[in-house]
C-alpha positions in Angstrom: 87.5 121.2 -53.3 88.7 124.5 -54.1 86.1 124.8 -56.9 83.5 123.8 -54.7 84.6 126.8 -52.1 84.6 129.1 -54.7 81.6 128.3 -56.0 79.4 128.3 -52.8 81.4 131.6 -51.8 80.2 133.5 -55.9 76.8 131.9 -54.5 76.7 133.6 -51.6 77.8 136.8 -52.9 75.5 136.5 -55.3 72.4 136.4 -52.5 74.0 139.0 -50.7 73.8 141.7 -53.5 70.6 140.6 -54.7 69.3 140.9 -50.7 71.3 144.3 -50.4 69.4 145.3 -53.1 65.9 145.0 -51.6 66.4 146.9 -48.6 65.8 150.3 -48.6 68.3 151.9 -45.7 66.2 155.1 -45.5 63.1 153.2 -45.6 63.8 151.5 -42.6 65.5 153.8 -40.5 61.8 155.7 -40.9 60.3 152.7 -40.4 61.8 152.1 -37.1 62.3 155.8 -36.2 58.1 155.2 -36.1 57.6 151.7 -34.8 60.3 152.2 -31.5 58.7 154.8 -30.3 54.9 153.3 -30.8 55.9 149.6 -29.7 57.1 151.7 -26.3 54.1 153.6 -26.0 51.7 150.2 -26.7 54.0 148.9 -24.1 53.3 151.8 -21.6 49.6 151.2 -21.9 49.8 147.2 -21.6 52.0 146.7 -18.9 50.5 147.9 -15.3 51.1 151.3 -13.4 53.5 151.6 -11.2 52.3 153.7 -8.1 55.2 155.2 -7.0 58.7 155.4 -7.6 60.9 154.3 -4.5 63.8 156.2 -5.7 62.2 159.4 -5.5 60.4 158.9 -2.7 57.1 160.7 -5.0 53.3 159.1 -6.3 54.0 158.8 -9.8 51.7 159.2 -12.8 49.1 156.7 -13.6 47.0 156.4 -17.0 43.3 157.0 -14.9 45.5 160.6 -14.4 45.0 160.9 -18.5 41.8 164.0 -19.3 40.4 164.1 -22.4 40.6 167.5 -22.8 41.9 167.6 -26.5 41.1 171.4 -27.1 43.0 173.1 -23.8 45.9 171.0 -24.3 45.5 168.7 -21.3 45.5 165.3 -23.2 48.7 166.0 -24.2 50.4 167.5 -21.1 48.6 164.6 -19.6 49.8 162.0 -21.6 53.7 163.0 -22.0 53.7 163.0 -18.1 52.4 159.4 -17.8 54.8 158.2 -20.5 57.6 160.3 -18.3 56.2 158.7 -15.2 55.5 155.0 -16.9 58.9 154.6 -19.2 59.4 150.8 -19.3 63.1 150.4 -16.8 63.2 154.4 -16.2 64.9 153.8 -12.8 67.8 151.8 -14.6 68.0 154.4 -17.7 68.2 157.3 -15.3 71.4 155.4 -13.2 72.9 154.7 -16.4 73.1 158.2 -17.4 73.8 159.1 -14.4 77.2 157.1 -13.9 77.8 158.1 -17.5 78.1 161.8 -16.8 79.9 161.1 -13.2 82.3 159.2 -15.5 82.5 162.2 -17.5 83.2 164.4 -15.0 80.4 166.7 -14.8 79.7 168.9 -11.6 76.0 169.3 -12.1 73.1 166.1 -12.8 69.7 166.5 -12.1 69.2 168.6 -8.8 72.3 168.4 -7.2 76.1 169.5 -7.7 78.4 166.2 -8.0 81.9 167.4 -5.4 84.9 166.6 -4.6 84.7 162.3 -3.5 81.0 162.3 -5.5 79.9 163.9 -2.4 76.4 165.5 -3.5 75.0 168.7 -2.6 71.6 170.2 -3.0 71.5 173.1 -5.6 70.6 176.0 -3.8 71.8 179.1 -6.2 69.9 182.5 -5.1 67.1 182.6 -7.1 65.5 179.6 -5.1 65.1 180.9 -2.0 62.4 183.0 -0.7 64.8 185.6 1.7 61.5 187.7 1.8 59.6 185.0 3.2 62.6 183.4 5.6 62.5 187.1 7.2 58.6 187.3 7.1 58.8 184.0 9.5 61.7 185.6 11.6 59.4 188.7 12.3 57.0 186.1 13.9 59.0 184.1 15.8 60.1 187.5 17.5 56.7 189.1 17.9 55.6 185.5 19.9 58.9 185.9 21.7 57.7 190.1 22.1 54.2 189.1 23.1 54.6 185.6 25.4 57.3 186.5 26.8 59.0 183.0 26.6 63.0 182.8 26.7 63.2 182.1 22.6 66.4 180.6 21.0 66.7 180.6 17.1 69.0 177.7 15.9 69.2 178.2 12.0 71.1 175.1 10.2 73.3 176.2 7.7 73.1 174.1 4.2 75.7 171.6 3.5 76.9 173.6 0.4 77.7 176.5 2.4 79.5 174.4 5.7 81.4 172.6 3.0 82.5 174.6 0.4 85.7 173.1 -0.5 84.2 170.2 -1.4 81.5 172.4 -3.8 82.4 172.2 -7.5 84.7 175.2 -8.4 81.7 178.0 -9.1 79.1 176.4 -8.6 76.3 179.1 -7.2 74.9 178.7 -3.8 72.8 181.6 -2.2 74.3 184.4 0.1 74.5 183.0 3.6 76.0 185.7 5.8 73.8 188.3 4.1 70.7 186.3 4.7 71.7 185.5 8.1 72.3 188.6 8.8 68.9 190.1 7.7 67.0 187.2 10.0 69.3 188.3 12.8 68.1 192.0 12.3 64.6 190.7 12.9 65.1 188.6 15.6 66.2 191.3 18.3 64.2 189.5 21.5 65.5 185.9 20.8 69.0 183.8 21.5 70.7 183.5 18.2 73.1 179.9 18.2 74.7 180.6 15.2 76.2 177.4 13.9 78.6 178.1 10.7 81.4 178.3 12.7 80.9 174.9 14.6 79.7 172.8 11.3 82.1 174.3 8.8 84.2 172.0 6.6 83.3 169.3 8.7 82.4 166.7 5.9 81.2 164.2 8.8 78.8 166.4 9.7 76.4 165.9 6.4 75.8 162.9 4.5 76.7 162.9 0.5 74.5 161.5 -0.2 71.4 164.2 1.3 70.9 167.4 2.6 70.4 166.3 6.4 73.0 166.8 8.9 74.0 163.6 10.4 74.2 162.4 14.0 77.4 164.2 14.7 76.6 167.5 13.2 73.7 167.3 15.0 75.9 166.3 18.5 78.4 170.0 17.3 74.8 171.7 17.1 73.7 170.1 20.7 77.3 171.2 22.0 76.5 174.9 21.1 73.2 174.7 22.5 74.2 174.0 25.6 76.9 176.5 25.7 74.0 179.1 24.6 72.5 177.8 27.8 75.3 178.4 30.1 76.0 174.8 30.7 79.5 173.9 30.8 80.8 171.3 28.1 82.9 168.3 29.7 85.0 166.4 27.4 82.9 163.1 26.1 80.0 164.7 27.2 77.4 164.4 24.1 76.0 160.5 24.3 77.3 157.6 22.5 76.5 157.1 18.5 75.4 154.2 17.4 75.1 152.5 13.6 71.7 152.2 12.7 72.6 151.3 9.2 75.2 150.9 6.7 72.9 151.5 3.9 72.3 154.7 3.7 71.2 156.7 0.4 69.4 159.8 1.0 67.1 162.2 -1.1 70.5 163.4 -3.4 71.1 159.9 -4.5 67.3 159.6 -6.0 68.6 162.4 -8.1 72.0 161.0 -9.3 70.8 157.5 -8.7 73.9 155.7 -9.9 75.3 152.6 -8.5 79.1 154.0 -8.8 78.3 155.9 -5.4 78.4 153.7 -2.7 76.3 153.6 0.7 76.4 155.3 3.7 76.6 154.9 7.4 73.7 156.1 9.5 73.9 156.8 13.1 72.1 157.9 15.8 72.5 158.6 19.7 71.8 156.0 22.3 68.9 157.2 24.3 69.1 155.9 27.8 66.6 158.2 29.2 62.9 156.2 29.4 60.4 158.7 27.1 57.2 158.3 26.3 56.7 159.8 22.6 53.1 160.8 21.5 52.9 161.9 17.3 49.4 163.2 16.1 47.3 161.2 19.4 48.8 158.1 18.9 52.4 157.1 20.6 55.3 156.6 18.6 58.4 155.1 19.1 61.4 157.8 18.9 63.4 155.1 17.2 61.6 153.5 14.5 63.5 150.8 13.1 60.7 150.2 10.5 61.7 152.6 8.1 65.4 151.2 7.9 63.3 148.7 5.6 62.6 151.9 3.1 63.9 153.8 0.9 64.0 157.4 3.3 66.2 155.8 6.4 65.8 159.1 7.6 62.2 158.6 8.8 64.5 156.2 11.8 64.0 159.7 14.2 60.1 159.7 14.8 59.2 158.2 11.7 59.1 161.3 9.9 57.6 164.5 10.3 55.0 164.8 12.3 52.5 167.9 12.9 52.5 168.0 16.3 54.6 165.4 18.8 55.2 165.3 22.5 57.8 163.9 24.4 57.5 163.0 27.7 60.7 162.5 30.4 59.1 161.8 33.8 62.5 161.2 35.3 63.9 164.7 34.1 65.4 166.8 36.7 64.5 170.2 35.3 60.7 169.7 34.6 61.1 172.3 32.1 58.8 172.4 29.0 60.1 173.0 25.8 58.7 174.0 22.4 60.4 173.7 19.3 59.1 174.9 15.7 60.7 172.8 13.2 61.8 171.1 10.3 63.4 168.0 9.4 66.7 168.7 10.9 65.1 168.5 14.3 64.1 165.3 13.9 67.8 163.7 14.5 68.3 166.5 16.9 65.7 165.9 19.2 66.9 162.5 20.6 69.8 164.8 22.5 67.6 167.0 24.1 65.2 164.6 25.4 66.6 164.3 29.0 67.5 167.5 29.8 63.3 168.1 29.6 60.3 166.9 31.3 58.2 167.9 28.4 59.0 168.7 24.6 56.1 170.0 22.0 57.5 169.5 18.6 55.3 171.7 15.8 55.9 171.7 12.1 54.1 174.3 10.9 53.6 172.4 7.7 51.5 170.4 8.8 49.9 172.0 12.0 48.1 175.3 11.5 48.2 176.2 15.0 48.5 179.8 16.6 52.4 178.9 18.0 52.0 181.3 20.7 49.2 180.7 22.2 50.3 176.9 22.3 53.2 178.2 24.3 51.0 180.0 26.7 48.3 177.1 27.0 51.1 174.4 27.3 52.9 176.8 30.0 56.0 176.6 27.8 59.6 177.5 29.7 61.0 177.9 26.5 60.3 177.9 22.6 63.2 177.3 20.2 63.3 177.7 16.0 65.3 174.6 14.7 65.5 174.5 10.9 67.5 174.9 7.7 67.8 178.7 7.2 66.2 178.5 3.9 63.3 177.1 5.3 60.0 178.4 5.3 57.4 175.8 5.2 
């Protein structure tokens, strides 16, 4: 028996060195090193386009994208985008080496800072933001306040890296607030100014970690500090009940550290008990739209989004005041406060309206205009 053993295992050995001695180790590390790479591309080009990627929340490259244009270089820019775009299980790759470098430790992946908890922040360091063109916009909001006339309140939203710096990674760069704010508040001489950073600061609640919104309760401080700015006195309990829309929350941050590791979010919002009618681009709206808790961007649940130009309409308010606001996004879960204390509200983004603000005041017989925005905003 032993013999037997013995001989089957010199036989064996015997295949093995012969085999071993066929294969070329360099030759097939090139050969692979060439045929992984093509098989992936082949496999690019077989399988079908995906239109968009619901992570990002962006239209992604398709192959009828590809020019011909072999001379100017545009096959190939074209080409290495729609493999970028088209990389068979690119969602799953990028949340694996996502939770890999969170594992590791490391402050910074993709476009946001990773802080303290795995609380995300957008990465905002000085060179990417336009403070000439932030002041160019003040100058206009204070020459339509100058020329209409209109009591004009500027409400600029601080970003969650600069209310929440103690949970920023140690040195990580973040643009000059104060000295920004301070050169918008040298332009804006004929407005309100409801300066925020004190009521919003280190108030992790405030801002979700997993985008760069403010959430239903820093938007209730803000609405707390507008009405102060208004002379209205604050009772305790005042600011309206929150409710939880969802408890499955990931916003535009996670998209860029889309790991698994970090863990949802509640979303709230504040009961409306006021009857509104809400009217978005001609066609009514709902101010609530529980359609997009389906989606990927939750967020779109106030309005549905932005919106060039929307009016809401409160025939039950007591004031019968008309309000205009220029906006961005963080209006959008600010507005449902506001909406009973007015009989009329004109919301404008100016990225997508190219109206004469102004004279909209004037023609809509505005009471008052307000600026509610991120301060680094300029679209």
């Amino acid at each position: 028996m032993k013999f037997f053993q013995f001989f089957n295992l010199f036989h064996y050995n015997d295949y093995h060195t012969k085999l071993k001695s066929k294969i070329n180790p360099p030759a097939v590390c090139a050969a692979l090193f060439i045929a992984i790479p093509l098989l992936l591309t082949a496999a690019i080009f077989v399988k079908p386009d995906l239109p968009v990627s619901v992570n990002e929340n962006r239209p992604l490259r398709t192959k009828s994208e590809i020019t011909f244009n072999f001379f100017d270089g545009g096959f190939q820019n074209d080409l290495e985008n729609v493999l970028s775009d088209q990389f068979p299980m690119r969602d799953r790759i990028k949340g694996a080496e996502a939770g890999m470098k969170l594992r590791l430790g490391s402050g910074s992946i993709g476009g946001a800072y990773v802080g303290s908890g795995g609380r995300l922040f957008q990465k905002l360091p000085e060179s990417s933001v336009d403070s000439a063109k932030c002041v160019s916009y003040a100058a206009r909001v204070n020459r339509i306040a100058e020329t209409t006339g209109i009591e004009t309140y500027v409400m600029y939203v601080p970003s969650a890296g600069i209310s929440l710096k103690g949970s920023m990674p140690f040195g990580a760069p973040m643009y000059d607030y104060d000295a920004l704010y301070h050169a918008l508040e040298g332009e804006l001489k004929s407005v309100h100014m409801i300066h925020l950073r004190k009521a919003l600061a280190e108030q992790p609640e405030y801002y979700y970690a997993t985008d760069h919104h403010w959430t239903a309760a820093g938007a209730a401080a803000a609405y707390l500090e507008w009405r102060m700015a208004h002379g209205e006195e604050i009772a305790g309990g005042d600011s309206p009940e929150l409710f939880t829309v969802s408890q499955s929350f990931r916003g535009t941050l996670w998209s860029r550290v889309p790991s698994e590791s970090i863990g949802y979010e509640k979303m709230q919002a504040p009961a409306v008990k006021t009857q509104v009618t809400v009217e978005a681009d001609g066609r009514e709206i709902s101010l609530y739209d529980r359609s997009a808790l389906a989606t990927k961007d939750k967020y779109n649940f106030f309005e549905g989004g932005n919106h060039g130009i929307l009016t809401v309409t409160n025939p039950s308010a007591e004031s019968g005041r008309t309000l205009l606001i220029l906006k961005d996004s963080f209006a959008n879960s600010f507005l449902p406060y506001i909406v009973g204390d007015y009989a009329k509200i004109i919301m404008v983004d100016e990225r997508y309206a190219f109206i004469d603000a102004g004279q909209l005041a004037v023609d809509s017989g505005a009471d008052e205009i307000a600026v509610i925005r991120e301060i680094i905003s300029v679209g």
